[in-house]
N, C-alpha and C positions, 0 to 999 in steps of 0.2 A: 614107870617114871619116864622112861627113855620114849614109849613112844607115846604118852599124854604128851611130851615137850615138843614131837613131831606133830601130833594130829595141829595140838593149840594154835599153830602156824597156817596149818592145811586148811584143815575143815571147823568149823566149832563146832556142827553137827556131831560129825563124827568124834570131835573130842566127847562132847557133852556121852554120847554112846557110851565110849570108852570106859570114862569116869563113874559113868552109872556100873559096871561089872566091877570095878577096882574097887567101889565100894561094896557092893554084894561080893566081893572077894576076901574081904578086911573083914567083912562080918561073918564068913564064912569060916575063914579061920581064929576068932572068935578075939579080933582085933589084937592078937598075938603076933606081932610082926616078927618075932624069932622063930616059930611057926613057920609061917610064910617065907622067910630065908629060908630053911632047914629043908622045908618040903616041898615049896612052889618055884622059888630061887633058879634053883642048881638048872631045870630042864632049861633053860636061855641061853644054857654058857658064858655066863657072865664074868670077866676075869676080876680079880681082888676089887681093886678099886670101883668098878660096877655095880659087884655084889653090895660095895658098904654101901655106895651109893643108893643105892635100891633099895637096901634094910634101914636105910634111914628114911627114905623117901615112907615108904609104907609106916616106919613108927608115928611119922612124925600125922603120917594119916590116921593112924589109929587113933590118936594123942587128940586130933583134933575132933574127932566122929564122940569121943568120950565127951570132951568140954562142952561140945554145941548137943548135949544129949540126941546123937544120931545112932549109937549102939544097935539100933533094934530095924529102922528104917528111917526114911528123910537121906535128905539131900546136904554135903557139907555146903558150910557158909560162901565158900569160892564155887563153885558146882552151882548153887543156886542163883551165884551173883552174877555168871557167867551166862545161864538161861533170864534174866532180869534181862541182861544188854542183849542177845538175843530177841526176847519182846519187844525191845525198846525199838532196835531196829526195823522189826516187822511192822510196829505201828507208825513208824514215821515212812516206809514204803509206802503202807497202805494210803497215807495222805499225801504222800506225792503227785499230782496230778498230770503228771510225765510218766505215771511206772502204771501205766497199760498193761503188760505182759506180767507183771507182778501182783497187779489187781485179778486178772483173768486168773491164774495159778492158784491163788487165795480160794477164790468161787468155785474153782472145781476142786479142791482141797477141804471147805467149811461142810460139806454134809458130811464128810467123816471124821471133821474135828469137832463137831457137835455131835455124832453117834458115840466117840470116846470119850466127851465130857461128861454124857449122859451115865458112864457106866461107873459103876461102885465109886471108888474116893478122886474122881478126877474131878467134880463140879466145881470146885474152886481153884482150879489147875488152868494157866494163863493159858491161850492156844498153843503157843509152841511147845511150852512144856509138854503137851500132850501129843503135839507132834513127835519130839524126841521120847518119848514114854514109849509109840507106838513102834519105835524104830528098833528100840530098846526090846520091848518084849519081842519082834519080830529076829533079833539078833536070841535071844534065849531059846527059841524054840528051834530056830536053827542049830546052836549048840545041844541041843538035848537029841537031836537028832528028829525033829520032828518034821511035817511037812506042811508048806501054809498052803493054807485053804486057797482058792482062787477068788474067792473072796475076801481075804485080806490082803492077798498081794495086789488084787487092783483097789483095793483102798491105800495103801500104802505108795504106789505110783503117783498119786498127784500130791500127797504129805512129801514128799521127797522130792519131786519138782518145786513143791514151794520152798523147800529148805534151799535145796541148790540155788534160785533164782535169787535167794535174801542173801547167801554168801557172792554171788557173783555183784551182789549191787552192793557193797560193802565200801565206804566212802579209805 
């Protein structure tokens, strides 16, 4: 909670990242936010009022991932509403006819945001979303301890470039 409320300020990128694990974290613990106090809590050090803080934050996530049937996968209703304005942003860059450096970014970013659209359930996935998707899996495989390929990390250099330049042009 503490730091979705930091990234949301910072980055949306990086929020949007975040909130992608927070939810593969809530389904992990099998949307059992007592759970999640009990066993994921405590390693933060979080003093009283933190900890409720935080045990309500994740129920009230649980609470919402049940209602918008997201238990299993999918994005919550705020998570998706946040990559919408994300899009929305991207596509009113892209018609700016002043954002040069933003259009150029785009063109060396689209043959890898069409190689990701191409693969299993991403064809009806807006481009950013698949930007943030790609950034996402590249954060999981980091955590697993894995090693990317040098062919994903130079696909992911100009996805990243485009995200940075769309949060720098943010009115």
């Amino acid at each position: 909670m503490f730091i979705a409320q930091k990234l949301r300020g910072q980055s949306v990128s990086a929020y949007l990242v975040y909130m992608y694990q927070v939810e593969d974290l809530v389904r992990a613990y099998g949307l059992d936010a007592d759970r999640i106090a009990a066993e994921y809590l405590p390693r933060f050090g979080y003093d009283e009022t933190q900890m409720k803080e935080a045990k309500e934050w994740y129920e009230s996530l649980a609470r919402m991932m049940r209602e918008e049937g997201r238990e299993e996968s999918g994005h919550l209703r705020v998570v998706q509403n946040t990559l919408d304005l994300l899009e929305d942003h991207h596509r009113e860059l892209l018609a700016d006819s002043d954002e040069h450096e933003y259009r150029a970014a785009y063109y060396k970013a689209l043959p890898h945001i069409v190689a990701l659209r191409a693969q299993g359930n991403n064809k009806d996935k807006q481009e950013m979303e698949n930007c943030i998707d790609a950034l996402y899996g590249a954060t999981v495989l980091r955590m697993q301890g894995k090693e990317l390929s040098a062919g994903t990390k130079a696909a992911l250099q100009p996805i990243s470039d485009l995200l940075r330049l769309s949060e720098e042009n943010k009115e």
